[in-house]
C-alpha positions in Angstrom: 278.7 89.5 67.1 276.4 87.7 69.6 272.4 87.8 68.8 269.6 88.4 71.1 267.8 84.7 70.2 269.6 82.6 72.6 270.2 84.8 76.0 269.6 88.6 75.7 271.4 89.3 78.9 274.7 88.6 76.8 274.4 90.2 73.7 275.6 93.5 73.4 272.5 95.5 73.2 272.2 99.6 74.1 270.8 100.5 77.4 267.6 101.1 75.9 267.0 97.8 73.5 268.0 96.3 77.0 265.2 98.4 79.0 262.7 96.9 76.2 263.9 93.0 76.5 263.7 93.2 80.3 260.4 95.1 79.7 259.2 92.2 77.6 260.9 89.2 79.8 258.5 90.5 82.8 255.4 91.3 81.0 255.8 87.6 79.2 257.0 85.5 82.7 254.9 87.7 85.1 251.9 89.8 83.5 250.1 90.0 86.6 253.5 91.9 88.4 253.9 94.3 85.4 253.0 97.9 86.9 253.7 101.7 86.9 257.6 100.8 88.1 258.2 99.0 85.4 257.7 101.7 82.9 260.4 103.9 84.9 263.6 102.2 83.5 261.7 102.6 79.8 261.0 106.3 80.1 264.6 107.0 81.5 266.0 105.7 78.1 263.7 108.1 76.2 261.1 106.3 75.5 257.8 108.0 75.2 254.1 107.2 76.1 253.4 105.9 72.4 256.5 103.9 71.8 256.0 102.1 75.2 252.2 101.7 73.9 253.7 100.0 71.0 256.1 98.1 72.6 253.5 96.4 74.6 251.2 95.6 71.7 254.2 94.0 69.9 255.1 91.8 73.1 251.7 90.9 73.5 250.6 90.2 69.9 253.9 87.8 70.0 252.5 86.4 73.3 249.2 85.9 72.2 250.2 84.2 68.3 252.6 81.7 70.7 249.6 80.5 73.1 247.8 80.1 70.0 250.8 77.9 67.9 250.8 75.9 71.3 247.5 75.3 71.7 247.1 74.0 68.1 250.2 71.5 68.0 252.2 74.1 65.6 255.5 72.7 65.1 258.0 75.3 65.5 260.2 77.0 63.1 263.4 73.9 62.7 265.6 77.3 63.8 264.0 77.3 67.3 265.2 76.1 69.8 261.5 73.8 71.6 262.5 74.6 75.2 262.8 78.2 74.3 259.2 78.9 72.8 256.7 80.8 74.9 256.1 80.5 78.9 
């Protein structure tokens, strides 16, 4: 089975963990674009109000501990692939 690590678009994920890594893709790339739109394609897959409020903190939290890993000279895990850490 393929994993989500490399490219997300080609692992066989459910409509709605796809909703969430799209969801996470834009609010990681382009925070500044993320807006009520965005949240349309998360509620149509049922996710609620607090789920979505918890999906943000995780993708930020991940976000934020990344900026700080680079901004400290934090060697990544040997399992990661350099070019694929943060934005």
């Amino acid at each position: 089975m393929e994993h989500a690590q490399g490219d997300y678009t080609q692992a066989p994920l459910s409509p709605r963990e796809r909703a969430l890594c799209d969801y996470a893709v834009k609010l990681t790339r382009r925070p500044t674009e993320i807006g009520e739109p965005d949240l349309a394609p998360l509620r149509e897959q049922g996710l609620s109000d607090p789920e979505i409020h918890d999906a943000v903190q995780v993708i930020s939290y991940f976000n934020y501990i990344n900026r700080i890993a680079d901004a400290l000279g934090t060697d990544p895990e040997p399992e990661m692939d350099p070019n694929d850490v943060g934005e």
